[in-house]
PDB file of N, CA, C and O in Angstrom:
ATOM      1  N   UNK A   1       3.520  24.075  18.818  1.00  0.00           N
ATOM      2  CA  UNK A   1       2.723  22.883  18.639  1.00  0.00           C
ATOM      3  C   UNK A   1       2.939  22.328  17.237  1.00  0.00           C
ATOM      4  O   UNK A   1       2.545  23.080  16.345  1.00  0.00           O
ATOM      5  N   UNK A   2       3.482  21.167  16.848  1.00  0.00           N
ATOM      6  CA  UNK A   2       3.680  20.299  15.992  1.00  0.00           C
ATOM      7  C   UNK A   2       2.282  20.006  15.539  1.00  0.00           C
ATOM      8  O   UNK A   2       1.437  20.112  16.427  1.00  0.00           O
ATOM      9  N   UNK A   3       1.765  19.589  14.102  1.00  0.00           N
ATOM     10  CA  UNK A   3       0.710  19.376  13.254  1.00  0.00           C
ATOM     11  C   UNK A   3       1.296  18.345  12.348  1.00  0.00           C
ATOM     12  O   UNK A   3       2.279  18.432  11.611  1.00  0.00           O
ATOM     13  N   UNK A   4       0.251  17.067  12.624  1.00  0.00           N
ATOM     14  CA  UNK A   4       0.721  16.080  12.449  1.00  0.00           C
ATOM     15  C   UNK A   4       0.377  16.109  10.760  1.00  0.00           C
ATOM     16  O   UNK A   4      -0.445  16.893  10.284  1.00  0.00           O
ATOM     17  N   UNK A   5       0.794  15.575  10.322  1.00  0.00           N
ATOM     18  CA  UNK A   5       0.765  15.493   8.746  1.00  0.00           C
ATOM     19  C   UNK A   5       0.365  14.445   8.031  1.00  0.00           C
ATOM     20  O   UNK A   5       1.275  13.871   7.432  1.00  0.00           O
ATOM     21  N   UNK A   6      -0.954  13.913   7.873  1.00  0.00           N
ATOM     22  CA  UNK A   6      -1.374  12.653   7.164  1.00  0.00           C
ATOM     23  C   UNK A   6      -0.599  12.154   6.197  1.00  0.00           C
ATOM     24  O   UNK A   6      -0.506  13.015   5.322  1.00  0.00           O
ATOM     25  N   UNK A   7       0.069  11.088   5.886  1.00  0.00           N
ATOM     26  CA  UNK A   7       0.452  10.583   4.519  1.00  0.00           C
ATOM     27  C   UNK A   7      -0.534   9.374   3.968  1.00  0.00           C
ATOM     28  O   UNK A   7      -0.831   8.245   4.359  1.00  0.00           O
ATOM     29  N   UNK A   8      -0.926  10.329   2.702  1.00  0.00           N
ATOM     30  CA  UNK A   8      -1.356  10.073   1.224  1.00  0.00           C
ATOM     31  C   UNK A   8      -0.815   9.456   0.392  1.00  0.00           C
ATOM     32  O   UNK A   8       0.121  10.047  -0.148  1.00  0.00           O
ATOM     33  N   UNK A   9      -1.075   8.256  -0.020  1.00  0.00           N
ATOM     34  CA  UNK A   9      -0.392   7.227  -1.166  1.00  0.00           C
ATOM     35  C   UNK A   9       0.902   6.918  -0.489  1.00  0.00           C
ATOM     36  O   UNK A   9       1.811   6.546  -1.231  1.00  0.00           O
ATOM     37  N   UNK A  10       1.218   7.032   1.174  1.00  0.00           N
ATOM     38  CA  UNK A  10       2.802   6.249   1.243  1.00  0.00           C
ATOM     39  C   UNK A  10       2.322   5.013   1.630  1.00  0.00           C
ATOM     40  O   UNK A  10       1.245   4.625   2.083  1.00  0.00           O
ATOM     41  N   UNK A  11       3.711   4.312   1.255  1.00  0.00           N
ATOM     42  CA  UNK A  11       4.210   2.941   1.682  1.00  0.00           C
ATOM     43  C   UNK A  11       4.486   3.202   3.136  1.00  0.00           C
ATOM     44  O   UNK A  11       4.809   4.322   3.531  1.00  0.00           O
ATOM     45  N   UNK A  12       4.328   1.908   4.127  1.00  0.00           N
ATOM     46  CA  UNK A  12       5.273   1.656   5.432  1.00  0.00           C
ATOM     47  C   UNK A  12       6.277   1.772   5.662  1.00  0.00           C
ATOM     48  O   UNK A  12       6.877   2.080   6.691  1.00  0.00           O
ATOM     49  N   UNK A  13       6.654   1.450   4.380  1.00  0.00           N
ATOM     50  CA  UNK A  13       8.220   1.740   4.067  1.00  0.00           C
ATOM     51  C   UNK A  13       9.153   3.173   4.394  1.00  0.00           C
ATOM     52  O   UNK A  13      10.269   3.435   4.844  1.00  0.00           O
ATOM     53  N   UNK A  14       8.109   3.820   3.936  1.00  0.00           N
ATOM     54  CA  UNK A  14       8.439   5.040   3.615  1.00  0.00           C
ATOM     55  C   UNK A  14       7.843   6.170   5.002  1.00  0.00           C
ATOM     56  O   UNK A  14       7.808   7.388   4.829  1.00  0.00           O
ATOM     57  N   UNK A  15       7.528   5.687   5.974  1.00  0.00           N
ATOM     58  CA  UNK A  15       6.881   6.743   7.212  1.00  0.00           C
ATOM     59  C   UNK A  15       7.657   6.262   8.711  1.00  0.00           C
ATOM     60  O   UNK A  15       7.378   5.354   9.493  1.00  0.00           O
ATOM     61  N   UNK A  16       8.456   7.022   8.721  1.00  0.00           N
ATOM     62  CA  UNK A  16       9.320   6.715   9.996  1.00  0.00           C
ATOM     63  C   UNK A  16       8.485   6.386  11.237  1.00  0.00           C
ATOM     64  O   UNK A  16       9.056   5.577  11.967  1.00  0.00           O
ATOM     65  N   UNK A  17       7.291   6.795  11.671  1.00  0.00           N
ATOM     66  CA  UNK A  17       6.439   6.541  12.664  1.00  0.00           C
ATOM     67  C   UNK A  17       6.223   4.942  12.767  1.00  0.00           C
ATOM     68  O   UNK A  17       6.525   4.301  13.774  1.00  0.00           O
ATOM     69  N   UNK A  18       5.539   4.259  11.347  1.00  0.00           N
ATOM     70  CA  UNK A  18       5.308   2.866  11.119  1.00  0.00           C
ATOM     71  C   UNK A  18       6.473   1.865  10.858  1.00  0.00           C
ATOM     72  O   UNK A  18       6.510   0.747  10.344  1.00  0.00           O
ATOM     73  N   UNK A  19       7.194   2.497  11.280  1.00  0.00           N
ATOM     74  CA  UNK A  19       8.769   1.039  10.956  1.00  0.00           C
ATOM     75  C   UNK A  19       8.363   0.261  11.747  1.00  0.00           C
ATOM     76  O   UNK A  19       8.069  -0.667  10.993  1.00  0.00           O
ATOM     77  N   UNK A  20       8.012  -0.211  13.151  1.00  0.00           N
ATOM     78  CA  UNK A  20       8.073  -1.079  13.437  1.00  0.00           C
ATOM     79  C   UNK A  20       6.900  -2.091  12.806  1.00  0.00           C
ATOM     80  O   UNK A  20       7.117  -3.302  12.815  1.00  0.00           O
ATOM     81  N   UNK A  21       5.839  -1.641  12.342  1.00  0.00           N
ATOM     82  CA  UNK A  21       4.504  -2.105  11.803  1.00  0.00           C
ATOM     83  C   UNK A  21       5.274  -2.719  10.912  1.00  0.00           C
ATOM     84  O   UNK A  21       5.488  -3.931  10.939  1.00  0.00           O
ATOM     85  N   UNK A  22       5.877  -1.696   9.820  1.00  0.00           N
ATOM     86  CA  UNK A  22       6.419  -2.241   8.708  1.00  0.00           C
ATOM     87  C   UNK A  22       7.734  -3.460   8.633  1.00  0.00           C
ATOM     88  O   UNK A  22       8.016  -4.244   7.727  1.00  0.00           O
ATOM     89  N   UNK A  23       8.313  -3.259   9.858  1.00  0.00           N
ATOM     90  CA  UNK A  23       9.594  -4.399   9.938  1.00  0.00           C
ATOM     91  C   UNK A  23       7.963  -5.826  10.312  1.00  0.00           C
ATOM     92  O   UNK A  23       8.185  -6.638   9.414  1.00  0.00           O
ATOM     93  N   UNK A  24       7.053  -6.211  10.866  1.00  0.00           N
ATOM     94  CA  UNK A  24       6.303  -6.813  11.123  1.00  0.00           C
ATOM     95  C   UNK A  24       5.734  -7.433  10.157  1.00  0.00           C
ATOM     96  O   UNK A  24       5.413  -8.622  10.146  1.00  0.00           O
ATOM     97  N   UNK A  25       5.584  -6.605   9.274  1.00  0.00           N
ATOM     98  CA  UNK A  25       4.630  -7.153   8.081  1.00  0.00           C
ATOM     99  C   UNK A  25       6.020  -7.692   6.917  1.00  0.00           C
ATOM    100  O   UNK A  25       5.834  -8.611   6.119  1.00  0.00           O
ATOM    101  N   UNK A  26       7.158  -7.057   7.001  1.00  0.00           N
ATOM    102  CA  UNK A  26       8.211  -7.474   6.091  1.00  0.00           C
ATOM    103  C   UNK A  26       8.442  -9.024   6.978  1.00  0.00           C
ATOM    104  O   UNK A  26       8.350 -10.043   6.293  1.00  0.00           O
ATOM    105  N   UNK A  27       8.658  -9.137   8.073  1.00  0.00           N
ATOM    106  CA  UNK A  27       8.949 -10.159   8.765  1.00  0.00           C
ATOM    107  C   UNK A  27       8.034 -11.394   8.624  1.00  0.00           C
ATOM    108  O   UNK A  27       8.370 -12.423   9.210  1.00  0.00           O
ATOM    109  N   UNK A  28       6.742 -11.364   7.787  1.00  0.00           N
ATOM    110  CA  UNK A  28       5.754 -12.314   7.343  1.00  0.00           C
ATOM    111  C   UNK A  28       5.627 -12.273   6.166  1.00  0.00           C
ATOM    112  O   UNK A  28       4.532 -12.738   5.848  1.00  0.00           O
ATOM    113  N   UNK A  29       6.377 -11.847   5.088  1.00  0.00           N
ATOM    114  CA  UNK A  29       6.736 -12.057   4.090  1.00  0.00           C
ATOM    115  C   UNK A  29       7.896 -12.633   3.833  1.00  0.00           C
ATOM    116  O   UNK A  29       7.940 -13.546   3.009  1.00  0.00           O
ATOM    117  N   UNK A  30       8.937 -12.234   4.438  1.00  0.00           N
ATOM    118  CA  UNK A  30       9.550 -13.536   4.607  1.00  0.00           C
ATOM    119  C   UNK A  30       9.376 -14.821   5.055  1.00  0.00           C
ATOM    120  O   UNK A  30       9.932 -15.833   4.627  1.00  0.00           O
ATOM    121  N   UNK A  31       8.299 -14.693   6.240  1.00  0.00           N
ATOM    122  CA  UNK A  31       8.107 -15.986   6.103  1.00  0.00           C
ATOM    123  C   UNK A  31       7.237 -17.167   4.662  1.00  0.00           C
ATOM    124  O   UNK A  31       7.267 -18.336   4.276  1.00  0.00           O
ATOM    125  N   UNK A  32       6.719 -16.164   4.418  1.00  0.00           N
ATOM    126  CA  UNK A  32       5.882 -17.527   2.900  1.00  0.00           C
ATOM    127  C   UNK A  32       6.653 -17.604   2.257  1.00  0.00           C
ATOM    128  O   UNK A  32       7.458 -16.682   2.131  1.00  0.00           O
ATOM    129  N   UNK A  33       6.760 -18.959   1.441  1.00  0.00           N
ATOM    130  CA  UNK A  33       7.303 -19.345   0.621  1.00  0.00           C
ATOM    131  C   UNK A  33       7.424 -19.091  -0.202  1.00  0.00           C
ATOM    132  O   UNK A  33       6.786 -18.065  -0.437  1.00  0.00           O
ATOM    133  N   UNK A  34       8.454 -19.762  -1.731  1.00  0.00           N
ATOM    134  CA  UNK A  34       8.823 -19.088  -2.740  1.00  0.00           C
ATOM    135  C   UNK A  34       7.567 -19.112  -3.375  1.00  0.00           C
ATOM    136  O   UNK A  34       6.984 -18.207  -3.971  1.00  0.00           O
ATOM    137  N   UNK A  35       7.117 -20.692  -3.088  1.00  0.00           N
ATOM    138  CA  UNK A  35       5.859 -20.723  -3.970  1.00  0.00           C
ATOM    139  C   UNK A  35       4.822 -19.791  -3.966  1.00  0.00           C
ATOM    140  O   UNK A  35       4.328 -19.411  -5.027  1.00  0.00           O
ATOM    141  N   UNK A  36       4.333 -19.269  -2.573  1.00  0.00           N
ATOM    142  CA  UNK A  36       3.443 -18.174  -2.225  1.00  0.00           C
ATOM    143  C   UNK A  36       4.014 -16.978  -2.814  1.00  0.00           C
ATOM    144  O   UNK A  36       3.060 -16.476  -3.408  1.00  0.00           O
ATOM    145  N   UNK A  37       5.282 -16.046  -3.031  1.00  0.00           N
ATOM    146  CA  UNK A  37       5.878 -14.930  -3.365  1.00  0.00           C
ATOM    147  C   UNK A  37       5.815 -15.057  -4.355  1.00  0.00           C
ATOM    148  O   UNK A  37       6.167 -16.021  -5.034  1.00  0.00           O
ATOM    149  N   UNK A  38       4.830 -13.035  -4.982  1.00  0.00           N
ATOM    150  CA  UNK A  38       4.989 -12.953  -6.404  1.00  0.00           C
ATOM    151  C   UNK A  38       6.835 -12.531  -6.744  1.00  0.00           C
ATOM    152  O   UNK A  38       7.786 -12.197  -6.038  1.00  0.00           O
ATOM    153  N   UNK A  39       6.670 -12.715  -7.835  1.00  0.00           N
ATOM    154  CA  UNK A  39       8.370 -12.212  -8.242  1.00  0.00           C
ATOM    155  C   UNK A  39       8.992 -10.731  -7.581  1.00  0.00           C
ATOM    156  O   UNK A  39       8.310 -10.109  -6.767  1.00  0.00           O
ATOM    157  N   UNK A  40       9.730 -10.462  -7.815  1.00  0.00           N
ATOM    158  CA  UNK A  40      10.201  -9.178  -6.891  1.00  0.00           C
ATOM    159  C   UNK A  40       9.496  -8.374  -8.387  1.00  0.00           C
ATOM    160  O   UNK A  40       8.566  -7.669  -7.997  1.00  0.00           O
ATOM    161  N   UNK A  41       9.608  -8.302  -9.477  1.00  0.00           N
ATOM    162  CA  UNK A  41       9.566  -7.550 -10.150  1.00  0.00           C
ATOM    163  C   UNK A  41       7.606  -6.765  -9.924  1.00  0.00           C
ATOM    164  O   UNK A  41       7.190  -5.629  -9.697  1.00  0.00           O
ATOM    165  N   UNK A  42       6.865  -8.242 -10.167  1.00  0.00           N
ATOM    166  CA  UNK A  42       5.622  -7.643  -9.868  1.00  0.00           C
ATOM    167  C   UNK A  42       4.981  -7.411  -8.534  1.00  0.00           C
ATOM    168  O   UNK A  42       3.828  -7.051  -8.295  1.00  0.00           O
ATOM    169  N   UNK A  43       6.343  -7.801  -7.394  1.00  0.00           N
ATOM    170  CA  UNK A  43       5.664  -7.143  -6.246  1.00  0.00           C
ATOM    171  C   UNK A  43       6.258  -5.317  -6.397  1.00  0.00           C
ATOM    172  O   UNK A  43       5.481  -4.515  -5.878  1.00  0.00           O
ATOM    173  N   UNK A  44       7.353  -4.794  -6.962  1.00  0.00           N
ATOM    174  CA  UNK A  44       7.531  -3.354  -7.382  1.00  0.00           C
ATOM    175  C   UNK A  44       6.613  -2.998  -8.334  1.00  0.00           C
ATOM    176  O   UNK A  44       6.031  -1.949  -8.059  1.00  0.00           O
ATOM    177  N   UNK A  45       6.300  -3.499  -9.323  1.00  0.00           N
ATOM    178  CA  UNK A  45       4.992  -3.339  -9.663  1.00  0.00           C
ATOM    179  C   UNK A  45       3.846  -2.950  -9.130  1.00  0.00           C
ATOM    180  O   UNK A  45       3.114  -2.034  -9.506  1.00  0.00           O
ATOM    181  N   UNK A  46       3.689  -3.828  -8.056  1.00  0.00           N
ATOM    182  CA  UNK A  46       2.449  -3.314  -7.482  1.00  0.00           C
ATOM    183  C   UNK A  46       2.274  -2.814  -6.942  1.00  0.00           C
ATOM    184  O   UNK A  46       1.110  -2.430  -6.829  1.00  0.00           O
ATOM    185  N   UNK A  47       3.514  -2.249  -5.911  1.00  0.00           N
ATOM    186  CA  UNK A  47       3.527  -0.911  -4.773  1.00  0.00           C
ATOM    187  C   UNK A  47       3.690  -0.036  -5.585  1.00  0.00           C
ATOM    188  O   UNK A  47       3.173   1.016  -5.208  1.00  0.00           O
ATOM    189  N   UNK A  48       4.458   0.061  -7.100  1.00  0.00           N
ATOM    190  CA  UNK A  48       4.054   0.951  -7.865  1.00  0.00           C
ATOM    191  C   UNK A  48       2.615   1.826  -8.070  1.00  0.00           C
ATOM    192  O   UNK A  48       2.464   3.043  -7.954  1.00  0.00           O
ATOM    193  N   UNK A  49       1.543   0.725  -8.436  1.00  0.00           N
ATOM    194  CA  UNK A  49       0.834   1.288  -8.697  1.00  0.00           C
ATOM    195  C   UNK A  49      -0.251   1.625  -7.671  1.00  0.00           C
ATOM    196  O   UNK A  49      -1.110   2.447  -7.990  1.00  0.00           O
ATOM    197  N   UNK A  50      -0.275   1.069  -6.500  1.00  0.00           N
ATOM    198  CA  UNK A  50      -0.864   0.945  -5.011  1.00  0.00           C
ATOM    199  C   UNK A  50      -0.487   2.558  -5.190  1.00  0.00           C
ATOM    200  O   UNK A  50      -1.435   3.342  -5.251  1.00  0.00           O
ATOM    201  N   UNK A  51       1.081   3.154  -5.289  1.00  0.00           N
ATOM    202  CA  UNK A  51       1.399   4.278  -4.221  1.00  0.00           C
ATOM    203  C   UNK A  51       0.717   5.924  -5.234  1.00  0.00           C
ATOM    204  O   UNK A  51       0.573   7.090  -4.866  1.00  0.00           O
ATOM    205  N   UNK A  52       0.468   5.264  -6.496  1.00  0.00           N
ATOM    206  CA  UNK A  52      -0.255   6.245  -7.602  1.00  0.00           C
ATOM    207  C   UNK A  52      -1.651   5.997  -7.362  1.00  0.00           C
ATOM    208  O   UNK A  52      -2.228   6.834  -8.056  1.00  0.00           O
ATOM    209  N   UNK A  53      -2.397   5.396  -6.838  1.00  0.00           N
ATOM    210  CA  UNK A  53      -3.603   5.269  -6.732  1.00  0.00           C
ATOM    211  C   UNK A  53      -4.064   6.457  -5.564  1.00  0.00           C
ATOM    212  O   UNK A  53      -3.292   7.264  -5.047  1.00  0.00           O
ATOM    213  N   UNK A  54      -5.483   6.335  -5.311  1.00  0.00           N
ATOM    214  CA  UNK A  54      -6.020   7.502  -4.073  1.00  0.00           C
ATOM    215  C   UNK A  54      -6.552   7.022  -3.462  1.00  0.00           C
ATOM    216  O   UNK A  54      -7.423   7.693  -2.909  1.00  0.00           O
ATOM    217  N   UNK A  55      -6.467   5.616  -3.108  1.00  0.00           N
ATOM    218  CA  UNK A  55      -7.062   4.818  -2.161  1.00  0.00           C
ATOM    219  C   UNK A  55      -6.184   4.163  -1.427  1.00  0.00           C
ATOM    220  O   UNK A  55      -6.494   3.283  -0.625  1.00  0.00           O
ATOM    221  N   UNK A  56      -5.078   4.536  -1.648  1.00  0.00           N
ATOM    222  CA  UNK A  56      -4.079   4.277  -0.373  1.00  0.00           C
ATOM    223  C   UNK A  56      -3.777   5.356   0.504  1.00  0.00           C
ATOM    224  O   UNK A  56      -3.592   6.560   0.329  1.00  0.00           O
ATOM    225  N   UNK A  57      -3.776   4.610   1.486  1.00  0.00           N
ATOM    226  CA  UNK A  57      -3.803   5.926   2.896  1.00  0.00           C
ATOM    227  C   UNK A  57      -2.549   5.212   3.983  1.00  0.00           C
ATOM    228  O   UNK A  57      -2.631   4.017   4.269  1.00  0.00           O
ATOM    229  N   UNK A  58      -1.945   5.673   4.275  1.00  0.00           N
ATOM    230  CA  UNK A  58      -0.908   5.265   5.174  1.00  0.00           C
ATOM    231  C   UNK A  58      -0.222   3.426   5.241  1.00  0.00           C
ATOM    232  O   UNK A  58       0.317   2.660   6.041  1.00  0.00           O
ATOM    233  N   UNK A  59      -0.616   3.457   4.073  1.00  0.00           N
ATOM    234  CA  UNK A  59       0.234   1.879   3.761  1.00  0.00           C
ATOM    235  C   UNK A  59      -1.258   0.705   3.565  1.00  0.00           C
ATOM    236  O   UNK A  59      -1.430  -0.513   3.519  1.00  0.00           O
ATOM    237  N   UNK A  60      -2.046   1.868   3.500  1.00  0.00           N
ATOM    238  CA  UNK A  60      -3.767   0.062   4.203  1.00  0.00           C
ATOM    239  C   UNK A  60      -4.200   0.766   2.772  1.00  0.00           C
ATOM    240  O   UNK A  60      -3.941   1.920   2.432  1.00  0.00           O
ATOM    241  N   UNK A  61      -4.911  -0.211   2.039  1.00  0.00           N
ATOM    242  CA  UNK A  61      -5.621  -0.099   0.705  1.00  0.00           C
ATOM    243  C   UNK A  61      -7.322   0.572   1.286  1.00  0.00           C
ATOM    244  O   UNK A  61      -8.042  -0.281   1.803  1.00  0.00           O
ATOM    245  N   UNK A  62      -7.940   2.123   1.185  1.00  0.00           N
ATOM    246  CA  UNK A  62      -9.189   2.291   1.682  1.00  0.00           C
ATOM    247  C   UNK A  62      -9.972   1.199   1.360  1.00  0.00           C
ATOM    248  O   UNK A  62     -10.813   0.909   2.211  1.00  0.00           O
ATOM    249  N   UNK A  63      -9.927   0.492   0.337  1.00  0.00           N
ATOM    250  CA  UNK A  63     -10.729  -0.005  -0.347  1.00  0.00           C
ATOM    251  C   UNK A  63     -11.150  -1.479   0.221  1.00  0.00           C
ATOM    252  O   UNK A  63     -12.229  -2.040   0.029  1.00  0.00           O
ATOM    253  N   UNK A  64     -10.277  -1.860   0.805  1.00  0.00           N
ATOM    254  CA  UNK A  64     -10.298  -3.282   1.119  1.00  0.00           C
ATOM    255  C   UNK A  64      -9.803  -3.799   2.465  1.00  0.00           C
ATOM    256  O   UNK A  64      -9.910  -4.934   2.929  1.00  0.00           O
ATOM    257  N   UNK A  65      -9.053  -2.355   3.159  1.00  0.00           N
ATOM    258  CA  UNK A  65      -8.357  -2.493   4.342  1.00  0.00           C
ATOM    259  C   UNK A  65      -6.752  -3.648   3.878  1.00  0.00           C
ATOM    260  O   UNK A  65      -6.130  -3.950   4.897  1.00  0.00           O
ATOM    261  N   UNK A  66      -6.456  -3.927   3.246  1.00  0.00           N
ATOM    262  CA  UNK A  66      -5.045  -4.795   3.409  1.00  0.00           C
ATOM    263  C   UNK A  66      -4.092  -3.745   3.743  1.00  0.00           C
ATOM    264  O   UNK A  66      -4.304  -2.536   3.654  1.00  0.00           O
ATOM    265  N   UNK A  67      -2.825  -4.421   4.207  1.00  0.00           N
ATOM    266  CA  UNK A  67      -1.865  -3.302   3.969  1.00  0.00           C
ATOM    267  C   UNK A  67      -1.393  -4.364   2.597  1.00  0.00           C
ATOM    268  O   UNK A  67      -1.443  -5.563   2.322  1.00  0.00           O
ATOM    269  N   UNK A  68      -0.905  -3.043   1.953  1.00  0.00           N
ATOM    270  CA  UNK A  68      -0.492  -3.174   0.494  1.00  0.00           C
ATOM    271  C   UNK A  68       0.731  -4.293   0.485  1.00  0.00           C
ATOM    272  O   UNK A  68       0.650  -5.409  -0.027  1.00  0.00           O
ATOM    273  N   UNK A  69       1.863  -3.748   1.158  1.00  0.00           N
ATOM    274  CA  UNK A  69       2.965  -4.362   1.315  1.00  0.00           C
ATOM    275  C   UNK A  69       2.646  -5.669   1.238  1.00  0.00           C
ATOM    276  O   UNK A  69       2.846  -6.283   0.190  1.00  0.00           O
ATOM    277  N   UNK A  70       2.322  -6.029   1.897  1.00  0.00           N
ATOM    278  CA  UNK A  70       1.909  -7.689   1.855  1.00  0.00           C
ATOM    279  C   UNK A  70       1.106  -8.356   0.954  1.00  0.00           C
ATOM    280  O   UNK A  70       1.422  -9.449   0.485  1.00  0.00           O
ATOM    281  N   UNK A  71       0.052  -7.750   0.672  1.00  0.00           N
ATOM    282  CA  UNK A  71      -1.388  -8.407  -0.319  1.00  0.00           C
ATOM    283  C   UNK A  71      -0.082  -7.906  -1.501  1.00  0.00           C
ATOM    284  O   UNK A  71       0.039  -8.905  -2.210  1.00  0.00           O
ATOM    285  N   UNK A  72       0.625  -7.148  -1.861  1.00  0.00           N
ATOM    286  CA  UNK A  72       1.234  -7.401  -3.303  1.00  0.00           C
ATOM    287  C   UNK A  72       2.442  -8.250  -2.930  1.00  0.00           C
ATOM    288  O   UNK A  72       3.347  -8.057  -3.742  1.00  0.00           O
ATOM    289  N   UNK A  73       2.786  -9.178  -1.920  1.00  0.00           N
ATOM    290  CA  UNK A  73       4.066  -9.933  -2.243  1.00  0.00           C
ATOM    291  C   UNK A  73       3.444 -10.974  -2.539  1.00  0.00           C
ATOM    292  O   UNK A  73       4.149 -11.785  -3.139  1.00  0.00           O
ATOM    293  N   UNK A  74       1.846 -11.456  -2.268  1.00  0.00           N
ATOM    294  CA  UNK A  74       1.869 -12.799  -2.536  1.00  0.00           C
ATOM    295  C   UNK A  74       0.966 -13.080  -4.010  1.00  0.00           C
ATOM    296  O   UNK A  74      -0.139 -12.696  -4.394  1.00  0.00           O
ATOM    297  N   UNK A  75       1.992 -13.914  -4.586  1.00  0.00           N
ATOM    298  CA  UNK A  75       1.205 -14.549  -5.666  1.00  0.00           C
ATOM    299  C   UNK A  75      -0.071 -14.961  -5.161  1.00  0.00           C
ATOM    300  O   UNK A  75      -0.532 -15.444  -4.126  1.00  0.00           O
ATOM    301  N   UNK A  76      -0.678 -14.382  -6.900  1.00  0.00           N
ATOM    302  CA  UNK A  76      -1.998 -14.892  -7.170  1.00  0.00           C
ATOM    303  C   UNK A  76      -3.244 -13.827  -6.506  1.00  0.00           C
ATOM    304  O   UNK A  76      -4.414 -14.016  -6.838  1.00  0.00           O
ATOM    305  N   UNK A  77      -2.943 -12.912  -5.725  1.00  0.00           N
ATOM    306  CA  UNK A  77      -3.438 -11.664  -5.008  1.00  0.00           C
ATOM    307  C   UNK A  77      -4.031 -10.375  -6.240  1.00  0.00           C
ATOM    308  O   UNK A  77      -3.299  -9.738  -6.998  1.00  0.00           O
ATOM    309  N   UNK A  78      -5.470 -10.274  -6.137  1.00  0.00           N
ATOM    310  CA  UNK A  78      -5.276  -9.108  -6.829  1.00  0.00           C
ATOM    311  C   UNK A  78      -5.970  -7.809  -6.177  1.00  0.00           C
ATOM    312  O   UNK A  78      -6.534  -7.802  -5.083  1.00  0.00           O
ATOM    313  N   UNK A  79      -5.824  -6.686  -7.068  1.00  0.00           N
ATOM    314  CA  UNK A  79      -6.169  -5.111  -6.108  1.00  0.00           C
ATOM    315  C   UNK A  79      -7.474  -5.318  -6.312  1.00  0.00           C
ATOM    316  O   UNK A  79      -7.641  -5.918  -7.374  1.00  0.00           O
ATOM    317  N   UNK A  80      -8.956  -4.962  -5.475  1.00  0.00           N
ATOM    318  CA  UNK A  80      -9.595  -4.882  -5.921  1.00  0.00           C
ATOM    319  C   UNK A  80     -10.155  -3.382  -6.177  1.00  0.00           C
ATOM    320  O   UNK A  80     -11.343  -3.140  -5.960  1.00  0.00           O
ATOM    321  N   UNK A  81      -9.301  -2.420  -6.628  1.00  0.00           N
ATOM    322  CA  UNK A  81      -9.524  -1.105  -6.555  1.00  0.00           C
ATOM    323  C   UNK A  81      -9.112  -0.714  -7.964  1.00  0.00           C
ATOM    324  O   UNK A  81      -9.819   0.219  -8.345  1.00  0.00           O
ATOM    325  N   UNK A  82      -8.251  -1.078  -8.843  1.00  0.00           N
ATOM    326  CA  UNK A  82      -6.787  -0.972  -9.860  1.00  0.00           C
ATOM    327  C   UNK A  82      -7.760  -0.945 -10.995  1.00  0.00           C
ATOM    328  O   UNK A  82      -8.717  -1.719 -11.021  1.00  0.00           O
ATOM    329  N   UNK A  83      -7.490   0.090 -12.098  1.00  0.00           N
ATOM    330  CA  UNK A  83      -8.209  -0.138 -13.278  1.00  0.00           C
ATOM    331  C   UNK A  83      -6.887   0.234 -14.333  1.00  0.00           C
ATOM    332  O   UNK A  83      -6.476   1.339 -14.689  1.00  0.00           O
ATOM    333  N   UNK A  84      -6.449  -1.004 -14.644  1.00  0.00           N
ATOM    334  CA  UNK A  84      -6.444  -2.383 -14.645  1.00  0.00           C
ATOM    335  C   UNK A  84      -6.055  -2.811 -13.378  1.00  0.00           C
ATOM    336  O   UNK A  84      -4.906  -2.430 -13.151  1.00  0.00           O
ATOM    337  N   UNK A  85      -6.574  -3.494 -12.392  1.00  0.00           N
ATOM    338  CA  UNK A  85      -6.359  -4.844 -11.363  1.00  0.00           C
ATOM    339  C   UNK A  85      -5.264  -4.883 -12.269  1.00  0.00           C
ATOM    340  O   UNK A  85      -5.042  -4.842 -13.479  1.00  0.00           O
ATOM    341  N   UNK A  86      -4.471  -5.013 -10.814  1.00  0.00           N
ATOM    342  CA  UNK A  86      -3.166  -6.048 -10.997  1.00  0.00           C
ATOM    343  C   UNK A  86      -3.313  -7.481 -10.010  1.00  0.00           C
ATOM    344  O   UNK A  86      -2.432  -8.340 -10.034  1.00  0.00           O
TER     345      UNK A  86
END
């Protein structure tokens, strides 16, 4: 019997089970615009610090329910969990 293994602080990115979730949510980030998209730099930024935090649980912020992936591509978005908020 296999024992499933919670992941703690991952990205969608990163959990072979959620690819298709995650190709879904990448697939609506591409769609907004440049104007809506933060820069690539502070969207790595912010899954940066999303994936060091303890309120991420399988890609969804506990705190607020978003999935991360997305609430950090769009400009003007901030964590409401982050000390310092990004």
């Amino acid at each position: 019997m296999q024992t499933l293994r919670l992941c703690k602080r991952c990205l969608l990115e990163d959990m072979a089970d959620e690819q298709a979730l995650f190709g879904l949510i990448q697939s609506r980030i591409k769609l907004l615009s440049e104007s809506e998209k933060a820069p690539e730099e502070t969207y790595r930024y912010r899954l940066a610090r999303c994936q060091a935090c303890g309120e991420l649980h399988r890609g969804t912020c506990v705190q607020c329910g978003c999935y991360v992936e997305l609430r950090a591509a769009k400009r003007g978005m901030r964590c409401p969990h982050a000390d310092p908020k990004w």
